[in-house]
C-alpha positions in Angstrom: 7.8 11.1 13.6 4.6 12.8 13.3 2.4 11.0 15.7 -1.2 11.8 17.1 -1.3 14.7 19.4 -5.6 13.6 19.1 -7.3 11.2 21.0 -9.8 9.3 18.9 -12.8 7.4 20.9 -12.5 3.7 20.6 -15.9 1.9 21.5 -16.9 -1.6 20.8 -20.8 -2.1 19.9 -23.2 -4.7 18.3 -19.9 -7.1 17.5 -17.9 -4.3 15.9 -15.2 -1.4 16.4 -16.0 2.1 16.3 -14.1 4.9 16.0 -14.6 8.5 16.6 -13.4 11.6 16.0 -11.1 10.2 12.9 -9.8 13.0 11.5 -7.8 12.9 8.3 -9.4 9.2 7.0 -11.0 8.7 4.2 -11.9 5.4 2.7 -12.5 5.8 -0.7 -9.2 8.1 -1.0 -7.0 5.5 1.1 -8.0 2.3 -1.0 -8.3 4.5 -4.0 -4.6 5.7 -4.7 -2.7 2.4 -5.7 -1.7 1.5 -2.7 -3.2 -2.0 -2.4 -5.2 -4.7 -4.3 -7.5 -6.6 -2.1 -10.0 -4.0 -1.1 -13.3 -3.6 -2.8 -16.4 -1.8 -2.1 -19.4 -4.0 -1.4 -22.4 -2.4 -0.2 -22.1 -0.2 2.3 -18.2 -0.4 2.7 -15.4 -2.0 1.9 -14.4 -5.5 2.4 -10.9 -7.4 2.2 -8.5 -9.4 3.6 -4.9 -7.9 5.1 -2.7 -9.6 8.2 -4.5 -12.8 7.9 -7.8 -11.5 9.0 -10.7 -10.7 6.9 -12.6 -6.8 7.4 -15.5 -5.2 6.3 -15.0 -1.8 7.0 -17.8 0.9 6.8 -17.5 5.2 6.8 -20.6 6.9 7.7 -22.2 9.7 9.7 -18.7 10.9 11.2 -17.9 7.2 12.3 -15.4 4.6 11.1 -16.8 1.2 11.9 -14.8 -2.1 11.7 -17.4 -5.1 11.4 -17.2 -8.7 13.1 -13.9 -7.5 14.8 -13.1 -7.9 18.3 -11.3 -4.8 20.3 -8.2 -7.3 20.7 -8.0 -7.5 16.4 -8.2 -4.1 16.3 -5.6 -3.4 19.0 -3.0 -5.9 17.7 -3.7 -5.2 13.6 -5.8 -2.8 12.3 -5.2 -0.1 14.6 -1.0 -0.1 12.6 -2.6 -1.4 9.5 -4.4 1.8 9.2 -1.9 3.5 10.6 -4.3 5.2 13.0 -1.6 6.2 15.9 -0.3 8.8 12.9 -0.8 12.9 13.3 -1.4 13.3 9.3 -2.6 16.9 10.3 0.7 17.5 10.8 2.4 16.4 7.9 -0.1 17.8 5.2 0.3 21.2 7.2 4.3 20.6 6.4 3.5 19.7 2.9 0.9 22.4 2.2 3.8 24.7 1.7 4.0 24.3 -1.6 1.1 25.6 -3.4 0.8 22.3 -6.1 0.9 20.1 -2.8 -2.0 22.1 -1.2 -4.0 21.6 -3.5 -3.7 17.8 -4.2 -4.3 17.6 -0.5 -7.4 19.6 -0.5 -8.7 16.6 -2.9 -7.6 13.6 -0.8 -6.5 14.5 2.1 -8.2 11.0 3.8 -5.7 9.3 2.6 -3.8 7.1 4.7 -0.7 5.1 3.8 -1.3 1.6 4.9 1.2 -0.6 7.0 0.9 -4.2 5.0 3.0 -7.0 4.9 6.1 -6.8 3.5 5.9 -10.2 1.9 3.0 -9.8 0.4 3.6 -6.4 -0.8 6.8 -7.5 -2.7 5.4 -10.2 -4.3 2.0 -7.9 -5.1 4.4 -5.1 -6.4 6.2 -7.9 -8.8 2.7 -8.5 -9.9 2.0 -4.7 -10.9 4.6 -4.4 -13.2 3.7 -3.5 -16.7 0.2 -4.4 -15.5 -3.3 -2.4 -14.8 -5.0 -2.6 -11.2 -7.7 -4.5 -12.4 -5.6 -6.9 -14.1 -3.0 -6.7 -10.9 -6.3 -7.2 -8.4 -7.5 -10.8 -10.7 -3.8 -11.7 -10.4 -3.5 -11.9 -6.3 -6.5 -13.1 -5.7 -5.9 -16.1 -8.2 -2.8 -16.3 -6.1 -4.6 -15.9 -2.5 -7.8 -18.2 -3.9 -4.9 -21.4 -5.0 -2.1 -21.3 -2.6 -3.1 -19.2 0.8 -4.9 -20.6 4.0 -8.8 -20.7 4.0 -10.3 -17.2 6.5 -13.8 -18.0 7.8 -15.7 -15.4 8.3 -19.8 -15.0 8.8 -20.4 -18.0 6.8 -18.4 -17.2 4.2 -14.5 -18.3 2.9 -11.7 -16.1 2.1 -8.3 -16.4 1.6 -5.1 -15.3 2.9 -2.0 -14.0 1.4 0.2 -17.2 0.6 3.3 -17.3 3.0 6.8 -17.0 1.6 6.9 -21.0 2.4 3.9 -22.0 0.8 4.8 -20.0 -2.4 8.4 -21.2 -2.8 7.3 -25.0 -2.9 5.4 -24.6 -5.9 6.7 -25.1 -10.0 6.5 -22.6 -12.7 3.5 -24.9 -13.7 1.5 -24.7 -10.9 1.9 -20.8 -10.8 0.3 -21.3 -14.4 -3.1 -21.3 -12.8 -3.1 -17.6 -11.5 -2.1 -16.0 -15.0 0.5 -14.4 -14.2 2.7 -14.9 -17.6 6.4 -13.9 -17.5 6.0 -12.8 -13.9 5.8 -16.2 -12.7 9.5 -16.4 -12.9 10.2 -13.1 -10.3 7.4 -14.5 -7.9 8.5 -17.8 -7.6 12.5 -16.7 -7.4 11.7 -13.9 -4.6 9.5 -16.4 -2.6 12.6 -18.4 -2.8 15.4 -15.8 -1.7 13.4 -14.8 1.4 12.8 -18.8 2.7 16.2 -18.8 1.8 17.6 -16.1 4.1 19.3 -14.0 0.7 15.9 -11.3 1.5 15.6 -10.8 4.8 12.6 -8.4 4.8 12.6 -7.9 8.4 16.3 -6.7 8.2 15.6 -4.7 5.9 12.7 -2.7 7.5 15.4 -1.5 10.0 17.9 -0.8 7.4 18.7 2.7 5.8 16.6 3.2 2.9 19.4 3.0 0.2 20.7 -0.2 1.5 17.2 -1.9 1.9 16.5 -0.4 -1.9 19.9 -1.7 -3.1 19.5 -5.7 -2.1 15.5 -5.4 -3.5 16.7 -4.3 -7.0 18.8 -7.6 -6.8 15.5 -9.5 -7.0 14.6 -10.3 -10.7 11.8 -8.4 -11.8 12.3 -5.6 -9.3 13.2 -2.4 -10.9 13.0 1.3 -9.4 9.5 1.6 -9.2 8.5 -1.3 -7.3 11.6 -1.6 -4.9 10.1 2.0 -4.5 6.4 1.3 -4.0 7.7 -2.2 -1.7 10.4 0.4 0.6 7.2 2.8 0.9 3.9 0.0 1.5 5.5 -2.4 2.8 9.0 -1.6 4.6 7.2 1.5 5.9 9.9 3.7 4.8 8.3 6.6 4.0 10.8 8.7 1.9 9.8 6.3 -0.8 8.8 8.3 -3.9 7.8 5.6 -6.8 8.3 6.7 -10.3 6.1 5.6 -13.0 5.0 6.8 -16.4 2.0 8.5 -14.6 4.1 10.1 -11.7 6.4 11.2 -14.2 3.6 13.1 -16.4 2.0 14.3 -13.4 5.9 15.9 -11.9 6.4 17.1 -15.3 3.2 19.0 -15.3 3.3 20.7 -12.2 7.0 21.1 -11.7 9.4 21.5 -14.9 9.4 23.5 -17.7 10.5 20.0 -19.8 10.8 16.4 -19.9 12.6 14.7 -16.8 14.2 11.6 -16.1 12.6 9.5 -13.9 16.1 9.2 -12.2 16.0 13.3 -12.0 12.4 13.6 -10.9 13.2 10.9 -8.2 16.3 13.3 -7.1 13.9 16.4 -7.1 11.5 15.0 -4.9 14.1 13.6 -2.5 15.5 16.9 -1.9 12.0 18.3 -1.8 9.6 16.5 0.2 12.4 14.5 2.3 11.3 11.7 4.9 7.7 12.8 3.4 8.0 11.9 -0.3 5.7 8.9 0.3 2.7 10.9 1.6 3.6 13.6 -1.1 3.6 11.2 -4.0 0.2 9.4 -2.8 -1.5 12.9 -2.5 -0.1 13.8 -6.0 -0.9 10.7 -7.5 -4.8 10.3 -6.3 -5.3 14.5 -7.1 -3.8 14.0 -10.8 -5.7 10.4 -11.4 -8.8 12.1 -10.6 -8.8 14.8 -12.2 -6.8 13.8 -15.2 -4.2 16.3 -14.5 -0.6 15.6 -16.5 -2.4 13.5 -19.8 
């Protein structure tokens, strides 16, 4: 659904990617909307680990350029991690029908919704419950820093997500270490039901959205909102439409008269925004962060 009718130039120079002719990508709107926790800006860009494979990523001068990466990483993972292949002219043109849409657009329309790994976006989205970003950010990298495989890259270490495996040998105690507190529990128990077969994630992302949403609120410590935010980031289902506190406010705000349910406000955007609730609710969310719209 809605894929590139463009034709971006792809060149490889001075031991990096470069793309051209990028339209609808920004970096700072696409790392800034809550989608993720292992990006941050150093320098000139933006560095982090996703896929197993460490990026520095830089936006300048009408050029996307993906450091110390050869044209076969960016083929076989960034290229669907940053969902590239994806015409989102089209669906901001679908969604710019409604006027409150339009105008969250106009603010950060570079966003792009990226394709991570379900695994780690499950766990990650356990983590961000009744938590902050920065708070959520220390968390996973505690976790990537003790239990994932070392990334070498210009000198430097970094670390990988922890597998499913690696995650799911470990005690309550040795979880202690990433500071975590009561979530330890629903990290360690959904590492567990996925090695054991009870989650298969991979079934799942080929599943109908209810069903797949059905067997994650199963998991302890999954509620609406992240079995929302994990069917949307990381099952690539994009009808997704988490409901927070904030989303709530900001709904409220521009749509009712009143307080709404989350339950209700989940229903209203379904039948609104359809299979595009997930790029809806990311353009909402960013627009209303940033300009304090809904406190």
């Amino acid at each position: 659904m809605c894929y590139t009718l463009f034709v971006m130039k792809v060149y490889e120079k001075n031991n990096a990617i470069i793309l051209e002719n990028m339209p609808d990508f920004d970096l700072f709107h696409t790392f800034g909307c809550g989608q993720c926790f292992r990006w941050d800006y150093e320098n000139d860009g933006f560095s982090g680990v996703a896929m197993g494979h460490y990026l520095h990523i830089v936006q300048k001068d009408n050029k996307i350029i993906f450091k110390n990466t050869s044209r076969e990483t960016f083929d076989a993972v960034w290229r669907d991690y940053f969902d590239l292949d994806r015409d989102y002219s089209a669906i901001k043109t679908a969604l710019s029908e409604d006027d409150v849409l339009k105008n969250a657009i106009g603010f950060g329309g570079g966003i792009r919704i990226l394709n991570q790994d379900a695994f780690e976006c499950l766990i990650s989205f356990i983590i961000s419950a009744s938590n902050n970003i920065p708070r959520i950010k220390k968390i996973v990298g505690l976790l990537c820093q003790n239990f994932g495989k070392k990334i070498l890259s210009g000198g430097n270490t970094y670390f990988a997500f922890p597998t499913a495996e690696a995650i799911a040998s470990l005690t309550l105690e040795d979880l202690q270490v990433i500071k975590a507190g009561f979530r330890d529990k629903y990290i360690l128990s959904a590492a567990k039901a996925v090695i054991s077969g009870q989650l298969d994630l991979d079934a799942l992302g080929k599943a109908s959205f209810e069903y797949a949403k059905s067997q994650l609120l199963r998991l302890s410590g999954v509620g609406e909102k992240v079995a929302s935010c994990i069917l949307l980031f990381g099952l690539h289902k994009s009808e997704g439409f988490p409901v927070d506190v904030w989303v709530k406010r900001i709904m409220e705000y521009c749509y009712f008269d009143e307080p709404q349910t989350k339950e209700a406000i989940s229903e209203f955007a379904k039948e609104k925004f359809g299979d595009l609730g997930g790029f809806a609710q990311q353009y909402l969310f960013y627009w209303a962060r940033e300009n304090k719209i809904g406190i």
